[in-house]
C-alpha positions in Angstrom: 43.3 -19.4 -14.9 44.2 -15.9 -13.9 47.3 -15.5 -12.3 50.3 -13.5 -11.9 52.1 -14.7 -15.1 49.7 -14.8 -17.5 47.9 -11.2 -19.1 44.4 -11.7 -20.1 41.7 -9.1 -20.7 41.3 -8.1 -17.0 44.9 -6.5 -17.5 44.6 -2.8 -16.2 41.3 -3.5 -14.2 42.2 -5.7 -11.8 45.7 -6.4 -10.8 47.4 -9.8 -11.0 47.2 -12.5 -8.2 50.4 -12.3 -6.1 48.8 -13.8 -2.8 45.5 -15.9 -3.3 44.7 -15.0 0.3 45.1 -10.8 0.3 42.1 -8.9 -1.2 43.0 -6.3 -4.3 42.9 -3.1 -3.1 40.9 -0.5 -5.2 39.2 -3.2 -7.1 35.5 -5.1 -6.8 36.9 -8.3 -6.7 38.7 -10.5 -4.6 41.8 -13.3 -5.1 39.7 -16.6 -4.4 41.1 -18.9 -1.6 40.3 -22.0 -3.4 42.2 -21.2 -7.0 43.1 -18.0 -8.9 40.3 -16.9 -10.2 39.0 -13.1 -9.0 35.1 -13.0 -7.9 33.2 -10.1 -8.7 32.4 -8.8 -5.3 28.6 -8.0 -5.8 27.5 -11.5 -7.1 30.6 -13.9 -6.4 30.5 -15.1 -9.4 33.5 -15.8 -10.8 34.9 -13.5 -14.0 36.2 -15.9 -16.7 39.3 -15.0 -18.1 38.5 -15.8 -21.5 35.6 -12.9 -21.4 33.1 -11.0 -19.6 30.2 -13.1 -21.7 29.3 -15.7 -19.5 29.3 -13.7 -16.6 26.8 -11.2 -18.6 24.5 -14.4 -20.0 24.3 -15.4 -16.3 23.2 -11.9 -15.1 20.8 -11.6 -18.4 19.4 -14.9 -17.1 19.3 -14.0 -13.4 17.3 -10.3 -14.4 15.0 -12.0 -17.0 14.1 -14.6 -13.6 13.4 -11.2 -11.7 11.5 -9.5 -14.0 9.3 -12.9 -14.3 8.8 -12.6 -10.8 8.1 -8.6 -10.9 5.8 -9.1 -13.4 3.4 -11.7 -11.5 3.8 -9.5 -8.4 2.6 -6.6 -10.3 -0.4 -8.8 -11.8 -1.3 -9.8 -8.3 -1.5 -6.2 -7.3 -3.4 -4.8 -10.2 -6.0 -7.3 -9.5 -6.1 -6.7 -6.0 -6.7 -3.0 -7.3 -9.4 -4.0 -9.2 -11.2 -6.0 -6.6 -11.1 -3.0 -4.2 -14.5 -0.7 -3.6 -14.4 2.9 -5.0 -13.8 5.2 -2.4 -15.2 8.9 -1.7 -16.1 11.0 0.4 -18.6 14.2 0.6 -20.7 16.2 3.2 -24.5 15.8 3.9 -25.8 19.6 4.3 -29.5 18.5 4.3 -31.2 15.6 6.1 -34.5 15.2 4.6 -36.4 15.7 7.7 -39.0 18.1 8.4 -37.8 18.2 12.5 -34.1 18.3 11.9 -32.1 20.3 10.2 -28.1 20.0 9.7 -26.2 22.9 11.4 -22.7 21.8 10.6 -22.2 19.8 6.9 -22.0 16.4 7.9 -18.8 14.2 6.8 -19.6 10.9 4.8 -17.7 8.4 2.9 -19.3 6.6 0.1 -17.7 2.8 -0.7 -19.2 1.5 -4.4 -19.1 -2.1 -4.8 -20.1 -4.6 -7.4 -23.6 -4.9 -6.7 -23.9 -2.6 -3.8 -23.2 1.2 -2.3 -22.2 1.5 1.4 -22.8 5.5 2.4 -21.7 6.2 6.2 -21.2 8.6 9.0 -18.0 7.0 10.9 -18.0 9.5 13.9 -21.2 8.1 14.7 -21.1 5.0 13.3 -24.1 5.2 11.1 -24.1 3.9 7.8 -26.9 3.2 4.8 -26.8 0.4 2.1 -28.3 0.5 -1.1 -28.1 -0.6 -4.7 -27.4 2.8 -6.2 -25.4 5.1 -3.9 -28.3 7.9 -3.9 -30.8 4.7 -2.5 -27.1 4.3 0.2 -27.0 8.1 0.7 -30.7 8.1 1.5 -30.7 5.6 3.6 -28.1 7.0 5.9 -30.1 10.0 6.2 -33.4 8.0 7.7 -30.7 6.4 9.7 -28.8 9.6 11.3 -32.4 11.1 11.6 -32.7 7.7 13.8 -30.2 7.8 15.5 -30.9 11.5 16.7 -33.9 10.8 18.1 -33.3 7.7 19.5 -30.4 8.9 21.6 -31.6 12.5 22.5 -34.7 10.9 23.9 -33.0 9.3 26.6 -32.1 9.8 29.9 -28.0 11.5 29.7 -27.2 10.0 33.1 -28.0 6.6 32.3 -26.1 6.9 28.8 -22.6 5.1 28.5 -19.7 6.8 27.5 -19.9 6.2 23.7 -23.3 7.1 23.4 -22.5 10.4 25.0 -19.6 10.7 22.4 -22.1 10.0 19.8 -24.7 12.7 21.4 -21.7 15.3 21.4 -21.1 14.8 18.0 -24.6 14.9 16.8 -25.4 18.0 18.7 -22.6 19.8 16.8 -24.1 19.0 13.9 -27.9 18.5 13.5 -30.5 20.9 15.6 -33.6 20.7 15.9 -35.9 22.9 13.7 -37.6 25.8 14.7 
């Protein structure tokens, strides 16, 4: 035990026990209320008087346990990774259509899967599938082109307020061709 009349390593970092109950000021550790041993504040674990090596075996155990549990975590995450579609984004500047033209280069994200390629239009919420993203992008073209007509050949004052959102944006950017 560690106490005020015997000297041990600990001599010159901590101070001896006097009062089991009063903490040691300017030090990380504190007198225990149970016995006289001094607990390293950060962990309370006790510091053997006979030597700092258990008390670093312990921590070498308790970080080899963490870096177990990193490295699963980290596994987890890479395959999540992995698993996710391939993301990017370009803009259409030519539709394909001999009645419409693009005025303003339309924004599209591209997602490539496993076995298929997702191309849309999220202001309008238009999209293409295909196997290959040019068969996805070309897709969403005939689509837009769709969409255009379908909603410009209705009546405005019967539309709902999406649909005019959706107008608005496709006036800004496809016109018709003159």
């Amino acid at each position: 035990m560690l106490t005020k009349n015997n000297r041990s390593i600990f001599e010159g970092f901590y101070p001896s026990v006097a009062d089991k109950n009063q903490s040691i000021p300017g030090s990380t550790g504190t007198a225990s209320v149970y016995d006289d041993r001094i607990l390293d504040q950060p962990t309370g674990w006790p510091l053997s008087p006979f030597g700092v090596e258990t008390n670093i075996y312990s921590i070498i155990f308790q970080l080899s346990s963490d870096i177990k549990q990193l490295s699963e975590e980290i596994r987890l995450i890479k395959e999540q990774l992995l698993n996710r579609p391939l993301v990017s984004s370009l803009t259409l500047n030519d539709l394909k259509n001999d009645n419409i033209e693009p005025v303003k280069p339309i924004p599209i994200i591209l997602e490539e899967m496993d076995e298929e390629c997702l191309a849309r239009w999220p202001e309008v919420n238009c999209f293409g599938i295909g196997s290959t993203i040019s068969e996805a992008i070309s897709n969403l073209k005939k689509n837009i082109c769709e969409l255009y007509f379908d909603i410009t050949s209705r009546n405005k004052a019967i539309l709902g307020e999406l649909a005019l959102e959706t107008l608005r944006v496709l006036e800004i950017h496809i016109r018709v061709k003159k």
